[in-house]
C-alpha positions in Angstrom: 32.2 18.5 -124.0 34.7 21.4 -125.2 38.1 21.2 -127.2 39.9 20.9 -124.0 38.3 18.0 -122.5 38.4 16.4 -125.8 41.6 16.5 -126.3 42.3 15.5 -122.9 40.4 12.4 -123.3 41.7 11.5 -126.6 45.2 11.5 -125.3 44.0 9.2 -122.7 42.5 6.6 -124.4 43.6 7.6 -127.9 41.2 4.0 -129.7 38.3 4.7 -127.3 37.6 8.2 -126.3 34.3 7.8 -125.5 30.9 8.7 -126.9 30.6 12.3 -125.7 33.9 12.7 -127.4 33.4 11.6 -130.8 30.0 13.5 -130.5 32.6 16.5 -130.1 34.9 15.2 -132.9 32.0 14.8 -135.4 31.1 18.5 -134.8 34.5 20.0 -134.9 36.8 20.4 -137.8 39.4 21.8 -135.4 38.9 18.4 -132.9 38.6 16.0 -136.0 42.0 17.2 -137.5 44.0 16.7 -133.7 42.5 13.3 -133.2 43.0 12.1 -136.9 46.9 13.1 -136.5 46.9 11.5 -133.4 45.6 8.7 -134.4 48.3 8.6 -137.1 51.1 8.9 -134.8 49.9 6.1 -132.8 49.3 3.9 -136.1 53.2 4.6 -136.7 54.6 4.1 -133.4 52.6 0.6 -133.6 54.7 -0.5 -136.9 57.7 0.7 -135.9 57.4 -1.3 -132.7 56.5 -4.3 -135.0 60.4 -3.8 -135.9 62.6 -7.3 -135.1 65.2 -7.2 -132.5 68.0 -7.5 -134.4 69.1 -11.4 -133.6 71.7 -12.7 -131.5 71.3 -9.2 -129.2 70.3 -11.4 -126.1 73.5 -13.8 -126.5 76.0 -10.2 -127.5 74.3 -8.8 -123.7 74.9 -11.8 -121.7 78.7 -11.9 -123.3 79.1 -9.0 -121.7 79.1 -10.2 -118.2 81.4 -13.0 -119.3 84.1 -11.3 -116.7 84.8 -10.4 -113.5 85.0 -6.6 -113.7 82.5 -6.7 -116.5 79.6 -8.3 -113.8 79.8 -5.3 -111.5 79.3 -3.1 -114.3 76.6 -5.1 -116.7 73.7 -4.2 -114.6 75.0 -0.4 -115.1 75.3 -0.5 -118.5 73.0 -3.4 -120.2 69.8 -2.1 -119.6 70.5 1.6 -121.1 72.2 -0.1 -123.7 69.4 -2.7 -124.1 66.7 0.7 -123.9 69.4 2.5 -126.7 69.2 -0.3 -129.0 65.2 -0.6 -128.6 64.8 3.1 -129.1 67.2 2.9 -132.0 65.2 0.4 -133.6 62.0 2.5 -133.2 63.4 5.3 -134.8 64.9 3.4 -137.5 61.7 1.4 -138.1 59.8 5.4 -138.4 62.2 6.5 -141.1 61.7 3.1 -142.9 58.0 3.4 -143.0 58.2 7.0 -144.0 61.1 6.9 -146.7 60.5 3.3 -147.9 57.0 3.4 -148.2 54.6 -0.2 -147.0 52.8 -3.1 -148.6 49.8 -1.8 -151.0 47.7 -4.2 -148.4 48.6 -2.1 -145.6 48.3 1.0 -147.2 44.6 0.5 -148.8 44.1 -0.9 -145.0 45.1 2.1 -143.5 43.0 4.4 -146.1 39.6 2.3 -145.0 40.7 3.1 -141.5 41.2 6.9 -142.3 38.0 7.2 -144.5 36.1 5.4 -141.8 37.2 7.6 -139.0 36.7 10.7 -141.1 33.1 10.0 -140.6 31.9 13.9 -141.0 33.4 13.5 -144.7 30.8 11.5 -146.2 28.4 13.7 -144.0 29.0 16.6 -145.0 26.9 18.0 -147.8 27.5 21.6 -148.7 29.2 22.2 -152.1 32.7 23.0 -152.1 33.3 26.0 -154.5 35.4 25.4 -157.4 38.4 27.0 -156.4 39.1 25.4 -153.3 38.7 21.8 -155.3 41.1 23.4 -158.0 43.7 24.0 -155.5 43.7 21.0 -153.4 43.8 19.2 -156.9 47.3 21.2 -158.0 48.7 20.6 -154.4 48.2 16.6 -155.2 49.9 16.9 -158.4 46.9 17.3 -160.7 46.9 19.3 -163.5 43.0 19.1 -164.0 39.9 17.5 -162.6 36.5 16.8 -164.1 34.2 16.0 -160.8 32.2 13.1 -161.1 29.2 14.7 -159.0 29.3 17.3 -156.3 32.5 17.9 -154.3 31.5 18.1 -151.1 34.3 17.9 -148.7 38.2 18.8 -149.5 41.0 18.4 -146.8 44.5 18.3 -146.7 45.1 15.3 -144.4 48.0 12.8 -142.9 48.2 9.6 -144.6 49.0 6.6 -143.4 52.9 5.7 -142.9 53.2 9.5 -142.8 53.4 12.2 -145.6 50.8 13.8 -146.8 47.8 14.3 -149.7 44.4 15.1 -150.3 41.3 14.4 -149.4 38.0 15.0 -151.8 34.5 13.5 -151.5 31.8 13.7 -154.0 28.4 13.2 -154.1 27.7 11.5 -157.2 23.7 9.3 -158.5 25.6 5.9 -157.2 26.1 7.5 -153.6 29.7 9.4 -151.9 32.9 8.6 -153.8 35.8 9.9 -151.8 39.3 10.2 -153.8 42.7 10.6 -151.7 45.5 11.5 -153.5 48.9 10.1 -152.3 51.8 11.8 -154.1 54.3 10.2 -152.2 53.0 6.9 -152.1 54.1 4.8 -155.1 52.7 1.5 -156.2 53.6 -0.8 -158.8 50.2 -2.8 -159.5 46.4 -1.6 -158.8 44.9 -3.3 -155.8 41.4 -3.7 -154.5 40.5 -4.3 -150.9 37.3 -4.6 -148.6 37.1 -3.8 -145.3 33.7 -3.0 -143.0 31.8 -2.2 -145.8 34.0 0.1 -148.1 35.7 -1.0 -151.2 39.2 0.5 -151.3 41.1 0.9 -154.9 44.5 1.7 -154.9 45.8 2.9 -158.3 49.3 4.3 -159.3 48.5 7.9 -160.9 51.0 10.7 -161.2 54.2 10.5 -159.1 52.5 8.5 -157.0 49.3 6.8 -156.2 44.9 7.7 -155.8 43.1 5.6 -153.2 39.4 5.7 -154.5 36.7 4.4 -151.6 33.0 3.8 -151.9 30.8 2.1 -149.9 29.0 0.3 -152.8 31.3 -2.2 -154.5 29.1 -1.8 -157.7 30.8 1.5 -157.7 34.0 1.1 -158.2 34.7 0.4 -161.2 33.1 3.1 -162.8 34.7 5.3 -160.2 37.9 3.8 -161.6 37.0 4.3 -165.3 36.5 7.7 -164.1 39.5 8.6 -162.6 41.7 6.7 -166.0 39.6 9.2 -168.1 39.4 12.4 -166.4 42.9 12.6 -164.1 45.6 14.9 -165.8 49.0 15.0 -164.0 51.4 17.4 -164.5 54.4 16.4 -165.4 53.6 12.9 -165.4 51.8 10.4 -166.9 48.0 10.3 -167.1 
């Protein structure tokens, strides 16, 4: 399968591609980072679809046919208005999630779905030079990191709700330890979630959060001890 007729099927059937197409994904940075984004967008269109219809617009449509003149034209005018208000509260719901931020559940939820679609991550196994961990560090606000093992994977991905952050995955003696950092996504409390066999940790750090992931629950705390010791933020607290 080539880039084309991946893409193609992953805008078809953007939860199931198929096999073949994953196969591609897994071998394809380019690939991986389309379908990831689109997988985003469709996680966002979801919640903002999840938006209530604001109440009492049923009984404010049907008062509009309440006259004569007004019942030759309702059929003309209620349904774009009816399609105007849904797209409305679509758009309304995507700023929301975007500007507002969402539940530390849903958030450490949608990092285990990230982490466990990002598959090639944990695979991947060459060390990442210095430099290029030093910089995605600074872009997520840090002013220093002390790696825990071998960094063996750095991206600058999509997070869930939107925004953006960073990606890092290490190799340590307890197994792979991948660190997101969320500089726009503020928390008020730690919060620890499992899902499929990871172990999310959601901690506030710096202007705004770190998601640490393992998938050995024994793990994280030391990965968490880690990241209170060894995190420096610029221009923020520790």
């Amino acid at each position: 399968m080539n880039c084309l007729e991946f893409r193609r099927a992953a805008l078809a059937n953007p939860h199931h591609p198929g096999h073949d197409a994953l196969a591609h994904e897994a071998d394809c940075p380019a690939c991986a980072r389309f379908y990831r984004e689109l997988r985003l967008q469709e996680e966002q269109l979801y919640e903002a679809m999840c938006v209530p219809v604001p109440e009492g617009l049923a009984d404010r449509i049907l008062l509009r046919r309440a006259s004569s003149w007004r019942e030759w034209l309702a059929p003309r005018i209620a349904v774009p208005a009816l399609a105007a208000s849904l797209m409305l509260a679509v758009v309304l719901g995507v700023v929301w999630k975007q500007t507002q931020g969402m539940p530390a559940e849903t958030l450490a939820m949608g990092i285990a779905a990230h982490v466990e679609h990002d598959a090639h991550a944990l695979a991947a196994s060459a060390e990442v030079p210095a430099a290029t961990l030093m910089t995605s560090a600074r872009r997520g606000g840090l002013d220093s990191l002390i790696p825990p093992g071998r960094p063996t994977y750095v991206d600058h991905c999509p997070l869930p709700g939107g925004g953006s952050g960073e990606h890092i995955v290490f190799d340590t003696p307890h197994g792979k330890i991948t660190l997101i950092i969320m500089p726009t996504k503020k928390i008020t409390m730690p919060l620890r979630l499992d899902r499929n066999g990871l172990t999310v940790s959601l901690m506030p750090a710096g202007e705004g959060s770190i998601a640490l992931v393992t998938a050995n629950p024994q793990t994280i705390e030391e990965a968490e001890k880690w990241a209170r010791q060894t995190l420096r933020w610029a221009n923020s607290r520790t």
